[in-house]
C-alpha positions in Angstrom: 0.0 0.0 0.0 3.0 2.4 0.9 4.5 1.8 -2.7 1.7 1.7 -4.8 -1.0 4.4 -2.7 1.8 6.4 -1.7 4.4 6.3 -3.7 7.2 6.0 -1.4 9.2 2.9 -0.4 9.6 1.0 3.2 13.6 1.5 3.9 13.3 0.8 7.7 11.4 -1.4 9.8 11.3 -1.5 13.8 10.1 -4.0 15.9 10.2 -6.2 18.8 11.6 -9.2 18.9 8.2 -11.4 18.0 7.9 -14.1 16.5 5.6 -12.7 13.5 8.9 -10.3 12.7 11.4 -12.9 12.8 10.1 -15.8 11.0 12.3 -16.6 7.8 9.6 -15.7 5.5 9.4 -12.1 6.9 12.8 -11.8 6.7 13.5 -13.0 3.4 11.1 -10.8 2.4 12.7 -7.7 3.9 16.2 -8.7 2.5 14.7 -9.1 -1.2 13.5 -5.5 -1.0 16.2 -4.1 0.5 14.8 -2.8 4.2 16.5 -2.8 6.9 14.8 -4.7 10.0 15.5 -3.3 13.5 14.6 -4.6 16.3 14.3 -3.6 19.8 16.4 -5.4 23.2 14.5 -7.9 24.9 11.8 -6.2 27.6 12.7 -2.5 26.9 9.5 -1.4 25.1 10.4 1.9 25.6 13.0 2.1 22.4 10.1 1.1 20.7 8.2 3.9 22.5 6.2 5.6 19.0 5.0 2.3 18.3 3.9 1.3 22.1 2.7 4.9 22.5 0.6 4.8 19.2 -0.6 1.3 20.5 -2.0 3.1 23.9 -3.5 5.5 21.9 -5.9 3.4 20.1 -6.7 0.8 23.1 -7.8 3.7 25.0 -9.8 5.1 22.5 -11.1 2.0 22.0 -12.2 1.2 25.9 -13.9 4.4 25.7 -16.0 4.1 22.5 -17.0 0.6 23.6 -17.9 1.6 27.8 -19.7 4.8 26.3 -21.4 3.0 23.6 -22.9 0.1 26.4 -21.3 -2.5 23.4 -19.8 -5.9 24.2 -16.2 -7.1 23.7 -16.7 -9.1 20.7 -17.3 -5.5 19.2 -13.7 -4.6 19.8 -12.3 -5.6 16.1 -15.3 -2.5 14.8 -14.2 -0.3 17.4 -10.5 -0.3 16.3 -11.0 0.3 12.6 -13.3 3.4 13.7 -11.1 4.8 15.7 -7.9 4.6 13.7 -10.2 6.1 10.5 -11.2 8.6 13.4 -7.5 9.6 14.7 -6.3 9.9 11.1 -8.9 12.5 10.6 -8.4 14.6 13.4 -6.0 18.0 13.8 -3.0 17.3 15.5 -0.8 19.9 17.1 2.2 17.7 16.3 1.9 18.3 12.5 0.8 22.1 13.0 -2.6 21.3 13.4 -3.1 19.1 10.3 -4.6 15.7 10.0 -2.1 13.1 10.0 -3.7 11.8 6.7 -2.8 15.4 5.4 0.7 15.1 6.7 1.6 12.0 5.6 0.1 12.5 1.9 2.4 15.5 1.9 5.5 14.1 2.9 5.3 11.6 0.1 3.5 13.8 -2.0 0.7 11.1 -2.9 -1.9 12.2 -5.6 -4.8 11.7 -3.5 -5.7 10.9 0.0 -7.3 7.5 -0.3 -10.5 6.6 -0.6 -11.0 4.3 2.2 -14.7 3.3 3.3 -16.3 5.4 6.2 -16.8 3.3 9.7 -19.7 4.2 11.6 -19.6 2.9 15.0 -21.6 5.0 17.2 -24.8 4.5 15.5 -25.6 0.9 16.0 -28.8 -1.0 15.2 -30.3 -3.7 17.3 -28.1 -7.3 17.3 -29.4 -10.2 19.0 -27.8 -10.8 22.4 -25.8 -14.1 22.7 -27.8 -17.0 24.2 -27.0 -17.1 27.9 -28.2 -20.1 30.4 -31.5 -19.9 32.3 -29.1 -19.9 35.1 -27.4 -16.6 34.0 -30.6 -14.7 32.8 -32.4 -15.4 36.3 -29.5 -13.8 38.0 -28.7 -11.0 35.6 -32.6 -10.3 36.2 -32.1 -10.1 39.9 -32.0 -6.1 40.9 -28.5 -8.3 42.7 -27.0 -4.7 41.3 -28.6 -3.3 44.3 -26.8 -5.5 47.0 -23.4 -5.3 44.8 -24.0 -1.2 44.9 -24.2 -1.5 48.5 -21.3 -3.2 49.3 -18.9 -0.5 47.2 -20.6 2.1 49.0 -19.6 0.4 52.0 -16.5 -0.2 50.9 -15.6 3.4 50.2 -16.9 5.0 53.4 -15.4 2.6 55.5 -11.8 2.9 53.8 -12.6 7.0 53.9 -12.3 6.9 50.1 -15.3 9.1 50.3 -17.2 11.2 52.7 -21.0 12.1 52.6 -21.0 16.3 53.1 -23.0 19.0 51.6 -21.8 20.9 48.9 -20.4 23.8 49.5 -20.7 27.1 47.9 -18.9 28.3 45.1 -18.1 24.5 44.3 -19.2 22.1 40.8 -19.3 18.4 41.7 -17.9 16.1 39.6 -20.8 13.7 38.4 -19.7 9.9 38.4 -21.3 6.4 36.9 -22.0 3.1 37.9 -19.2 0.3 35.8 -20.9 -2.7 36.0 -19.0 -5.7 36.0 -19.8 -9.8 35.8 -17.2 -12.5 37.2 -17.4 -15.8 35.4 -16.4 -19.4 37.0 -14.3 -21.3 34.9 -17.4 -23.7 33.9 -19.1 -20.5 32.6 -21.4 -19.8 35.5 -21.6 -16.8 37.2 -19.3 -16.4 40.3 -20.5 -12.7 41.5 -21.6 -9.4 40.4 -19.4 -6.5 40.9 -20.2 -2.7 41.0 -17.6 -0.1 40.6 -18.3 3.9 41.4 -16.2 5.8 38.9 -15.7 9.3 38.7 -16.1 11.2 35.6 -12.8 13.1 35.4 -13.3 14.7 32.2 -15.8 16.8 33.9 -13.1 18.3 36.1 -11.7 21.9 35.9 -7.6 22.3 35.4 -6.6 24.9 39.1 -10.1 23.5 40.5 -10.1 20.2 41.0 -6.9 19.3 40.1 -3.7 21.0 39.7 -0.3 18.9 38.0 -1.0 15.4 36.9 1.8 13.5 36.2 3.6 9.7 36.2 7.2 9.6 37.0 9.4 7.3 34.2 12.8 6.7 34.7 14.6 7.6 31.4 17.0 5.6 29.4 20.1 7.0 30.5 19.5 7.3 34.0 18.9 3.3 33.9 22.0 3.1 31.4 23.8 4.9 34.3 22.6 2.4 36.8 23.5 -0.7 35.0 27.1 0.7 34.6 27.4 0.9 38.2 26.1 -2.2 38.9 28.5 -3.9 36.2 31.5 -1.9 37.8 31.1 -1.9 41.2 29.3 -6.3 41.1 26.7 -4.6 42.8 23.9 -7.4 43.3 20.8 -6.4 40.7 17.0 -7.4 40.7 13.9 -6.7 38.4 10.4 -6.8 39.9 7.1 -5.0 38.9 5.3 -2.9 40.7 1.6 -3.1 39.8 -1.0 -0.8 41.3 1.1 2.2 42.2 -1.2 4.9 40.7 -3.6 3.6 42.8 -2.3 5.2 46.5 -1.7 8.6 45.1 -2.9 11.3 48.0 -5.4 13.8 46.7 -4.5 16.9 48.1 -7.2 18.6 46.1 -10.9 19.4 48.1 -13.1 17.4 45.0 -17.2 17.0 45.3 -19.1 14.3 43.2 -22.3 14.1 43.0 -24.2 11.0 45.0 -24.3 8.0 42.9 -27.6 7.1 41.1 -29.4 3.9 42.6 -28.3 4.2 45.9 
């Protein structure tokens, strides 16, 4: 598509080092036409990071359009195509404010932008529910939601997530949604029903309700740095993940949200 749509030719591939990119057929392929394949070291997807950040892009997109939407997983495969048409179509400050489909048909100075079909994902009409099991449909029936609702507001009072106040004045609440979620046995059967109180933070006001947001990385060269030491001085070295960090952060912000329907 890049020779023949765009008129340009692949000189340089990157990747990481999986199996689809190393297999000989790939890389005869890449020899006969003369592109150079890079790859990446093994677990450092960060000198990979346009890819892995392009990647994040879309899945988030994606988790949105879907939890907005009220559509099912198996919906994924329509969401992705939408909203990679979607992003390709949209001003970017990156590229002064152009679309990227603008940018890139000027950089290899195609004839036209292509005329690819339009996705429409938002507007859905009415598809027929997977069969489920008596068993599931009697519980799904059950307003069970209620007790599950209950329990998370429990949950959140008694770890002082959250404190029931009036408002007070001068202050916007933030409003917030109900993410409901259903855990599966292995057999298929429904283990429990779980109810999760989200926020909506898109509602919030930048020197209001928040002030900086940020993630600390390490960068490359202060790890590079590390590893030298280590390797000089036979200092002992370890690797572990740390899951859940963001998830202790202090808000030193006063927020309000609004009560949560169904309660």
């Amino acid at each position: 598509m890049i020779r023949t749509q765009y008129k340009a030719q692949v000189q340089v591939l990157r990747s990481d080092n999986g199996g689809e990119y190393l297999s000989s057929d790939i890389q005869q392929y890449l020899a006969t036409h003369g592109i150079v394949h890079q790859t990446t070291c093994p677990s450092t997807p960060q000198q990979n990071r346009v890819s892995e950040r392009k990647n994040r892009h879309l899945l988030e997109v994606v988790r949105a359009s879907l939890i907005e939407a009220h559509m099912p997983l198996f919906y994924w495969g329509e969401a992705l195509a939408s909203t990679a048409f979607l992003i390709n179509r949209i001003p970017s400050s990156i590229v002064k404010f152009q679309t990227p489909s603008q940018a890139l048909t000027k950089a290899v100075l195609a004839s036209a932008v292509p005329n690819l079909p339009h996705h429409v994902f938002w507007l859905c009409g009415i598809c027929t529910p997977p069969q489920t099991s008596t068993h599931v449909q009697e519980v799904l029936a059950d307003p069970t939601w209620k007790a599950s609702m209950n329990e998370e507001m429990e949950s959140l009072l008694k770890k002082k997530t959250l404190e029931l106040v009036n408002l007070s004045t001068g202050k916007k609440p933030v409003r917030c949604r109900w993410v409901y979620i259903v855990k599966y046995k292995a057999n298929g059967t429904i283990e429990r029903l779980k109810a999760r109180l989200v926020a909506k933070g898109y509602t919030q006001t930048y020197g209001i309700d928040y002030m900086e947001t940020f993630a600390p990385v390490p960068k490359i060269n202060t790890i590079q740095v590390l590893l030298s030491l280590d390797a000089n001085l036979d200092w002992p070295l370890q690797q572990f993940n740390v899951k859940n960090t963001l998830l202790h952060g202090d808000l030193l912000e006063e927020v309000y949200m609004d009560l949560p329907p169904n309660v």
